[in-house]
N, C-alpha and C positions, 0 to 999 in steps of 0.2 A: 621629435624635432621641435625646436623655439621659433616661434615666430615672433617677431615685433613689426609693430605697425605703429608707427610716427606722423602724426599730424593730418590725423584726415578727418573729417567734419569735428565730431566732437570729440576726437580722442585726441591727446597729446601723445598720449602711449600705451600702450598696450604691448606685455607680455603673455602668449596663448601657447600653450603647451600641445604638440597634437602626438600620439603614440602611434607609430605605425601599425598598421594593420588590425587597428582595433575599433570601434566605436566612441569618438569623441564627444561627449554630451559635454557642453557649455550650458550652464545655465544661468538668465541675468534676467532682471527687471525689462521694460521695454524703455527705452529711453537711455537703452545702456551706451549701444554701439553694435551691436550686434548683427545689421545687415552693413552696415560701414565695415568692418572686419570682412565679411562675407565678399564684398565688392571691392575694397585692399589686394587681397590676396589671389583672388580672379584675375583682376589686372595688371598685378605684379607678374601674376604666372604667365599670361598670355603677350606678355610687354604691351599692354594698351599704356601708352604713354600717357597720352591725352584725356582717358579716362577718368587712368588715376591722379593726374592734377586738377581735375574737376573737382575731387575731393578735398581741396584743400581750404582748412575753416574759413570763417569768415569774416575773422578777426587778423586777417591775411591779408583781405582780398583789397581792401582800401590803400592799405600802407604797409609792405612787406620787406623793410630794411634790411632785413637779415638773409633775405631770400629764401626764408621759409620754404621747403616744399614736401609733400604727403612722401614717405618713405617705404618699403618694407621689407625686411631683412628675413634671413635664415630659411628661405624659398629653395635652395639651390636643386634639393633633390626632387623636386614636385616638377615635371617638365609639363602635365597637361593636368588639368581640371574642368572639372563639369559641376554646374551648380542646380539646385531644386530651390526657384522662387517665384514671385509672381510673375515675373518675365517668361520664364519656362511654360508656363502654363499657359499664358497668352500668345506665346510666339510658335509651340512648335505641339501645341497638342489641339482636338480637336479641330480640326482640317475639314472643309469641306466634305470632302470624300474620306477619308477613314482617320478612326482616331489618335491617331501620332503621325508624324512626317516619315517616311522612310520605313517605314513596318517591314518591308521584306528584310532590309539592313537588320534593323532592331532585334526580328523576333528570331529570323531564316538564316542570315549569314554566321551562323558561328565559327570556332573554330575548327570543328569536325566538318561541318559542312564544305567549308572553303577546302578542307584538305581531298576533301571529296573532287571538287571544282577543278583543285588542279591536276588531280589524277584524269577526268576527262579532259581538258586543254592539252594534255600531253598526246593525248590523240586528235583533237580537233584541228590542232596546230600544224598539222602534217598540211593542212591547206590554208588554213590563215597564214601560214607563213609564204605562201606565196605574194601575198598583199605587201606583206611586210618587208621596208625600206627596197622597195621594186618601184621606184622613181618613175619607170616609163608604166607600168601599170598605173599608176598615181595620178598620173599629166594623163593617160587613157581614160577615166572614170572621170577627172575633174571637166575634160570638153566635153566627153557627152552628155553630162549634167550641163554646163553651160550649151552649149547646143537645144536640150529640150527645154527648158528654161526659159529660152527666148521665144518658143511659141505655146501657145496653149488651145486646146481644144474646147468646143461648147459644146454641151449635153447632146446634141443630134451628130455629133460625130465630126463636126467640120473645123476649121480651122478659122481661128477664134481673132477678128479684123482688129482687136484691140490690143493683140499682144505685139510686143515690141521687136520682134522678131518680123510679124507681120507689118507692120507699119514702115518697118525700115524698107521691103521687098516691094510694097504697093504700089509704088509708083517707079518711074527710071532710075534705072541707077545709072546716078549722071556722077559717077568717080568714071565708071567707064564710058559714059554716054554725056560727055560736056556740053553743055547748051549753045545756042549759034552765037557768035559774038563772044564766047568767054574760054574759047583755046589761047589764050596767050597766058592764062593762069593754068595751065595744064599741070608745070611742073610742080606746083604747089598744092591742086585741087588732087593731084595722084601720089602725092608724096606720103609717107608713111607718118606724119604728124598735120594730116590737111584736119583733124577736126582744130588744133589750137589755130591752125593758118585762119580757119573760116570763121573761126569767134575773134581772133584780134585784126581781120579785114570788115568784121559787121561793127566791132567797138567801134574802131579806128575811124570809118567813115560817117556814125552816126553821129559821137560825139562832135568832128573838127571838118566836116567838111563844109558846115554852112559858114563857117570864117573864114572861110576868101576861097578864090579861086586856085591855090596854089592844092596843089595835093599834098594832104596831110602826112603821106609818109615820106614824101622826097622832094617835096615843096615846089617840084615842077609844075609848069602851069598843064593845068588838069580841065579844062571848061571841055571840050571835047568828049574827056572819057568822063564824065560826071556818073553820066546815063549808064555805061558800061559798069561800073563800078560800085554803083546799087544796084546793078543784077545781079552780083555774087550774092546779096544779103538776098535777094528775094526769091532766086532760085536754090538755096542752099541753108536749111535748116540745121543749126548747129548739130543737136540732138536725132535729127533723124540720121544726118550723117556718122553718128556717133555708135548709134546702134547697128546699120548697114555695115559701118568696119568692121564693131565685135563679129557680126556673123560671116560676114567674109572669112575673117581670121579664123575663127573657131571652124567654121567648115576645111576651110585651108592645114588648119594645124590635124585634122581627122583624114585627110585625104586618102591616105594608102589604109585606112580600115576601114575604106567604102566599097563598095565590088566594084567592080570597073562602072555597071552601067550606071550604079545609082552617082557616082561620081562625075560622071557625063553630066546628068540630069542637074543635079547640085552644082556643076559649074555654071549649066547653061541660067540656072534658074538666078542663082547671085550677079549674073549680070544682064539680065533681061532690061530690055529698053522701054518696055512700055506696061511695066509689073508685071502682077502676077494674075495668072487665067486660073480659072477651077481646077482643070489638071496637072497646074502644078503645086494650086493647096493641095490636092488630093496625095499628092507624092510628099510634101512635108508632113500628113498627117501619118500617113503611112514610117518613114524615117524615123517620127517621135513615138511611134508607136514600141517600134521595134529597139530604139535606143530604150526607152523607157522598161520595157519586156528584160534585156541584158541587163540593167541598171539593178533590176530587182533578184537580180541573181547574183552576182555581183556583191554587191552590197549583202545579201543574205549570207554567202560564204564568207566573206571576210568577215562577219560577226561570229561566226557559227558558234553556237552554244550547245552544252547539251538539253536547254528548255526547247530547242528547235524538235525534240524529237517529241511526244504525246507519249504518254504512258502504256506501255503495252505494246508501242508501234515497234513492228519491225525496223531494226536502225538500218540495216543493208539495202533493204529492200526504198528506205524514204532516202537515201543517200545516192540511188542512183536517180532518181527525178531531181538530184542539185546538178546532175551532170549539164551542161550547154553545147545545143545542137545544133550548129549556125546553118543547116539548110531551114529552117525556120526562122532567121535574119536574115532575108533575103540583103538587104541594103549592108546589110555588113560582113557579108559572106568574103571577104577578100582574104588575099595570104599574110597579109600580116594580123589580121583576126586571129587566122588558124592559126598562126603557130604560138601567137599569146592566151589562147584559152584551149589548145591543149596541151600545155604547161599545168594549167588548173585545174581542167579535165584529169590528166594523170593523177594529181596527188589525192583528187577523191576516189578513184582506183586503187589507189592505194590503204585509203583509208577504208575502204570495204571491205579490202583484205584485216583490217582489225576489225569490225563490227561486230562479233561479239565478245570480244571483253569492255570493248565500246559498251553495249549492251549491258554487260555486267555490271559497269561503273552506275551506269545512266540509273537504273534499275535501283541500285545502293543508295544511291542521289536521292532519289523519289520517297526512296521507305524513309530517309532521315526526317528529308522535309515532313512528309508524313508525323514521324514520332514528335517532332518541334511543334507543330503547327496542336496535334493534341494536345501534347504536355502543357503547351504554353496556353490555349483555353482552357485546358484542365484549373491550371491553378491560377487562372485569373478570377473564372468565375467562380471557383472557392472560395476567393476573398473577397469577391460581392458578397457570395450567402451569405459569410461567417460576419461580415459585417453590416448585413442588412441593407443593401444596394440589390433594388429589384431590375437589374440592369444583366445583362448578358452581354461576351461578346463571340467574336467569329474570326476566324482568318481568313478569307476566301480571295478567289484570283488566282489565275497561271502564274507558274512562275516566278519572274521579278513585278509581277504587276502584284500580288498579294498583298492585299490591305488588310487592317486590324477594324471590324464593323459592330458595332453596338445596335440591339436591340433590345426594349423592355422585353421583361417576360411575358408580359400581358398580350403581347405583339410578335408576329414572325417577320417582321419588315426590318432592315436595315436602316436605321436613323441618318442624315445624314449630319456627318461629323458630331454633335453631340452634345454643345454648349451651347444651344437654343432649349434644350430640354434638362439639363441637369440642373442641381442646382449649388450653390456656391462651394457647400461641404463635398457635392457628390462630384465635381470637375474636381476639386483641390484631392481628394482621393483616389481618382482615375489617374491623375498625370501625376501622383508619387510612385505608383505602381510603374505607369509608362517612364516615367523617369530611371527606375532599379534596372527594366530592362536595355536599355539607352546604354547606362553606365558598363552592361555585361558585355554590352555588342563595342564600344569602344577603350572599355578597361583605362578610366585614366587614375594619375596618380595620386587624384583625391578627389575625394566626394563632399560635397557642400551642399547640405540642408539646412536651408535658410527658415527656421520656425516652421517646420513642415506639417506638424500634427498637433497649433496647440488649440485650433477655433472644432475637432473633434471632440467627440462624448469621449469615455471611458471606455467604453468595449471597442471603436471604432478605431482609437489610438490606437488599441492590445494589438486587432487585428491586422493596423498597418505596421507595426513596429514588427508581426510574426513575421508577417509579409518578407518584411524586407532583410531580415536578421536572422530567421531563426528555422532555415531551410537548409540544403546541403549549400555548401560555399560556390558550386557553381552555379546554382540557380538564385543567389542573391546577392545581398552585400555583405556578406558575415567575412570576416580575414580581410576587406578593403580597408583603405583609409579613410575614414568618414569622419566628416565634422559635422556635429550637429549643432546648429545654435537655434534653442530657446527660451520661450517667457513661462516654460509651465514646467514645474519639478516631476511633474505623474511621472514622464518616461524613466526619471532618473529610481523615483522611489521602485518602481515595474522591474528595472536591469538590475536593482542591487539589492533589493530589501525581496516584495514580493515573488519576485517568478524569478528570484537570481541564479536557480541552478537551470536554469533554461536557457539564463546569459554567461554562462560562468565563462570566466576571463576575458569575455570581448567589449567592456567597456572600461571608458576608463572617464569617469566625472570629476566635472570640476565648477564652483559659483563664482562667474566674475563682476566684482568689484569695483564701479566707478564712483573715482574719488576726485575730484578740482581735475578732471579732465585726463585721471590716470587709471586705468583697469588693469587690477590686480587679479591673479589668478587663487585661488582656493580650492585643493583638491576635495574629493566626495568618497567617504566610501560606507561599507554599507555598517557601519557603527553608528555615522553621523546621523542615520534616518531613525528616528524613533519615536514611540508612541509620545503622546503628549505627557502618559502618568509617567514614561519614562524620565522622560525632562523633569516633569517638576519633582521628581526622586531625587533624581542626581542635583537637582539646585539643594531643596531643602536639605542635604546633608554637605551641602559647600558652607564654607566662611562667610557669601555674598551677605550684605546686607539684609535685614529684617525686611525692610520696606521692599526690595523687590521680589523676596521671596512670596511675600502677600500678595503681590502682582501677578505671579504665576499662580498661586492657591486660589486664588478670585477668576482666574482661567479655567483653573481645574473644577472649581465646580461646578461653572458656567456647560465645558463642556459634555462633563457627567451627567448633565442634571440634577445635581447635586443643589437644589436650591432652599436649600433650611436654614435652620438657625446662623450657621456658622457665614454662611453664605451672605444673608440680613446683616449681621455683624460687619462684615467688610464691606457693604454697600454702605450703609452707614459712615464707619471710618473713609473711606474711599470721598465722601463731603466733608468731611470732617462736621458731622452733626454733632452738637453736648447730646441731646437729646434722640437715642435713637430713635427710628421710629421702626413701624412691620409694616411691607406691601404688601405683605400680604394679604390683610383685613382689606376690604373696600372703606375708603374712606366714611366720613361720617357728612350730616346733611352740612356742615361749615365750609366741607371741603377739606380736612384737615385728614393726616394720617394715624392712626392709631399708635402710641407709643408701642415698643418693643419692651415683653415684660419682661422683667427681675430674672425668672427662671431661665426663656426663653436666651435672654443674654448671657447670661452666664452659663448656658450650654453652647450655644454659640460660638465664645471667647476659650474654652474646654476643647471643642472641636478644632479651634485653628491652631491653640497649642500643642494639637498631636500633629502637626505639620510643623510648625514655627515653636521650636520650644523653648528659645529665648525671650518671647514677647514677655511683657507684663501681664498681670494675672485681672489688671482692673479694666474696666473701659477709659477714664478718663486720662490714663498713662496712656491708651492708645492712642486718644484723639490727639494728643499733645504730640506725640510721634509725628502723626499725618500734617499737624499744623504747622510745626518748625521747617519754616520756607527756608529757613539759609542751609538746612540740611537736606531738603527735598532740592533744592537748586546746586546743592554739591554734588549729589547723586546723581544728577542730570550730568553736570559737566565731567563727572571719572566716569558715566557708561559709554561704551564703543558699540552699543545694540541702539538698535535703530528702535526697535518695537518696546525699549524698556523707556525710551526718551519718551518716547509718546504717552505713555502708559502715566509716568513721571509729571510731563504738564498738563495731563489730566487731573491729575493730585493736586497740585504747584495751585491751578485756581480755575475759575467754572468758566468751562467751555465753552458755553453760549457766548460768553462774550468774544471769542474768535471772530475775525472779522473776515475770514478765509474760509467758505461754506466747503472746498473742497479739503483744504485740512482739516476743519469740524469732520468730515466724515471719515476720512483717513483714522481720527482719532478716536472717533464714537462709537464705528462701524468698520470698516476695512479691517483695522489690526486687533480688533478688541477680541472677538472670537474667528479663526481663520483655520477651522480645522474640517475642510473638506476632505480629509485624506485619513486614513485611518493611522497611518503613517506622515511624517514630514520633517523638515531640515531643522536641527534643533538650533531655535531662536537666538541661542547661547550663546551658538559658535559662528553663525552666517549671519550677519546681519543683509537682512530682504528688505530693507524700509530702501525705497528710494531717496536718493540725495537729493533734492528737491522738498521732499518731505519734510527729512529732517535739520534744514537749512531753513524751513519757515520756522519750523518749533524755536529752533534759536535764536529769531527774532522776536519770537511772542515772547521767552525767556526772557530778552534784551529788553523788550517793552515793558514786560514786568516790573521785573528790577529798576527798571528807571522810576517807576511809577512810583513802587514802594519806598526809592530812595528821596524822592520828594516829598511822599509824604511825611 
């Protein structure tokens, strides 16, 4: 598939090629676009609108006539994505308590597992489905929960004067028991909306009644009932009244699933005149006891799992203590109890009639988790060893509670969470691993690894790159769609050049190319990677010119070691010296360098002509070559290589004079010798100099040429 990505930070455009189901390596300078792309295509995918208009340049954001806005095309098949970047690593790894979010999800839930899950459901169901859309059962659990709710117990057993249940009951219930003087508000104090009556009679009187003697709600003269009238506010507590209803009601709406007696008791008790005495806490403690006792059984069956059972446990035999025996609810032993729990009664009878192929499932359940839970320590902490991480981890915890738990070796203790003690390399290798298995447990339809592995050593890379590639396809990412974007060519040289029958066909590389704000795409393959004496083979028998061929042959020996005669010669030419001289000698007491001899040079100038066999045969035709600036500066403006430009205004005139300390070392040092690899992208065809670089160089060329032109 083609993506394009239009107008988001620095990119104008970008075309990004991605191959389904292979390994995308991008590889580009930093400074390219390369988490901009990363965060494009996120946001495109998931429709963050608002996101991905954040991205939009900056050169937008003052004065944007055109209505400019960030774009990104050719998404249609990608419906979900998951990304690996610093964000991931801070938000969803290292956890308090175990190291990823969601560990049982991640490591436990597969898709053998869940097929498992729902082979037990098919049985558990036989009683969860009594829960389910049973509307009066529903309204049944939701008041006895609001019933216990409203009162609470304290540690010695009594019923607890703070809860709101209790406080509504403490003193009279004046809805039934009206105070002397205020029966003429009756209709209103016993009406089924008296708590707003009693908040807009306390407003009403507090705000308007000291503006005259008229009553504020009928303007009638009121001097009389003034007195009357602020008893309703002072006898009648908005909120205690508030809470006296719910329990009224909530006892009311329970009625016929109370036995007779306890319903006696609970009428007499909600409208007692002068609160409540010890035995009849002692009865509401008792009620919430008993409600609370069903609640928990209740609530356990309508979840029922097969973790409800312990390993080993007989399932029949722990299935009949779900059963519910309402002579042990005393208070809610009535007939309509019994005939709605044994409804639910029966269906666990009937599910005991299955309990062992129940059994059998449950059993199959156990051994998977089991082989997961191994497997998946097995090969974690292989790629600690293999990578030198003295770290361990663990799965441990029932069931859905199973976290993922890290400890040193050095140590039996469980760390907690894990990024207080690791350190920057050894978090950023934890959560690529935790990351692989993320992607297994949600499968989306691309994978984004935003610079995953490039602040790793060399073995550390191999080993997260086996990690994650180079396993069966179900235990990694090998056959996904993965986009890799980064700053370091190792991985690409590793999947195509060195270990490439290890990757054979699952990548697919490419170097992108930013130019005046446009990132072009450049495939890789494993021809383009070659030794360095590869390269300057293949240059020295091109048409290219003499002078850049000398460029590479002054690399070539550099890198060899190669530093003799021939080697002197092009340092020399490279200043354009009349006079060579030899670093070799140590200087003399003047300070001066010893010339290069007759012999010396003319072995030298021998030796680069078995590379360069077109040069002239003398020195002083060389130095004339190096000297002619209008042809060193033609050179410059036909090469499309970044690293030969430089190389060029090194020639062109002496460096010291730069007035750009970090281009002086771009040019001195960065590009001059860069062969950390035994292998690498040949110069020839990729240009790697960042644009930035070689945008200064053509100013100091610009400054040049003025200079010379004045003179």
């Amino acid at each position: 598939m083609d993506i394009e990505i239009k107008n988001c930070n620095n990119i104008t455009m970008a075309k990004v090629a991605i191959v389904p189901s292979k390994l995308n390596i991008k590889f580009a300078p930093n400074g390219t676009g390369k988490s901009t792309i990363s965060k494009a295509i996120q946001y495109a995918v998931t429709d963050d609108e608002k996101a991905l208009s954040e991205l939009l340049p900056f050169k937008f954001r003052n004065e944007n006539l055109g209505n400019t806005q960030p774009e990104v095309l050719g998404i249609e098949d990608i419906k979900s994505v998951l990304c690996f970047n610093e964000e991931y690593v801070n938000k969803f790894t290292f956890q308090p308590e175990e190291l990823v979010s969601n560990s049982f999800d991640i490591f436990i839930r597969t898709d053998a597992y869940q097929e498992k899950e729902r082979d037990i459901e098919t049985f558990t169901s036989l009683v969860k489905q009594q829960f389910a859309n049973n509307s009066e059962l529903e309204a049944l659990i939701s008041n006895l929960n609001e019933l216990s709710r409203a009162f609470k117990v304290t540690a010695s057993g009594g019923l607890a004067k703070t809860s709101t249940g209790a406080k509504a009951l403490s003193s009279s219930n004046k809805i039934d028991h009206i105070p002397e003087g205020l029966q003429p508000y009756q209709p209103f104090i016993q009406s089924s909306n008296c708590v707003n009556w009693i908040d807009w009679q306390a407003k009403g009187h507090k705000e308007f009644s000291d503006l005259s003697d008229s009553c504020p709600f009928c303007t009638s003269d009121s001097t009389s009932k003034k007195e009357q009238i602020a008893n309703v506010s002072k006898e009648y507590d908005k909120n205690l009244i508030k809470n006296l209803v719910s329990v009224i009601d909530v006892i009311n709406k329970l009625g016929e699933y109370f036995s007779d007696s306890a319903r006696e008791k609970l009428n007499v008790i909600k409208s007692l005149k002068n609160g409540l005495e010890k035995e009849h806490e002692t009865f509401i403690v008792t009620v919430k006891s008993q409600i609370d006792d069903l609640m928990a059984k209740l609530e356990k069956l309508k979840g029922l799992t097969g973790f409800d059972f312990n390993e080993g446990e007989n399932v029949g035999q722990k299935l009949l203590g779900y059963k519910i025996d309402l002579q042990f609810f005393g208070t809610l032993n009535s007939i309509k109890t019994n005939e709605t729990i044994a409804v639910i009664n029966q269906s666990i009878d009937d599910l005991i009639k299955q309990a062992g192929p129940l059994q059998g499932k449950i059993n199959q359940q156990r051994t998977e988790i089991q082989r997961l839970i191994k497997k998946h320590q097995t090969d974690i902490n292989a790629f600690l060893t293999f990578a030198g991480y003295r770290y361990q981890v663990a799965i441990v915890g029932e069931g859905e509670q199973a976290q993922l738990k890290l400890r040193h070796i050095d140590n039996s203790t469980h760390l907690s969470g894990g990024s207080q003690h690791l350190s920057f390399g050894e978090r950023n290798a934890f959560s690529i691993v935790l990351f692989m298995y993320e992607c297994l447990a949600k499968k989306p339809d691309l994978v984004i690894l935003d610079d995953p592995i490039s602040s790793f050593d060399k073995n550390k890379k191999y080993a997260i790159l086996e990690m994650l590639f180079r396993r069966d396809a179900s235990d990694c990412l090998k056959s996904k769609t993965v986009l890799m974007l980064t700053h370091d060519v190792e991985p690409i040289i590793d999947t195509l050049r060195s270990v490439r029958g290890q990757f054979s066909n699952q990548v697919f590389a490419s170097y992108l190319r930013l130019r005046s704000g446009e990132i072009t795409e450049q495939s890789i393959s494993s021809d383009d990677i070659k030794t360095f004496i590869q390269i300057c083979e293949n240059l020295f028998s091109s048409t290219q010119d003499p002078i850049i061929k000398l460029i590479y042959l002054r690399r070539r020996y550099e890198v060899l070691g190669e530093l003799e005669n021939g080697y002197e010669v092009l340092s020399n030419l490279f200043k354009k010296r009349t006079n060579p001289e030899d670093f070799r000698i140590p200087r003399n007491a003047e300070g001066l360098n010893a010339p290069l001899s007759a012999i010396d040079l003319s072995d030298g100038i021998n030796n680069i002509k078995r590379f360069v066999s077109e040069l002239p045969v003398d020195y002083p035709s060389l130095v004339a070559l190096f000297s002619n600036n209008e042809k060193i500066n033609e050179l410059y403006l036909q090469s499309n290589n970044g690293y030969e430009k430089l190389q060029l205004i090194r020639i062109l005139l002496d460096i010291d004079m730069v007035n750009n300390s970090v281009i002086r070392k771009f040019i001195n040092e960065t590009y001059h010798i860069e062969n950390e690899f035994i292998f690498q992208l040949d110069p020839t065809r990729f240009d790697l100099i960042p644009e930035y670089v070689v945008d200064e160089c053509d100013k100091i060329l610009e400054e040049f040429s003025e200079v010379n032109l004045n003179a």
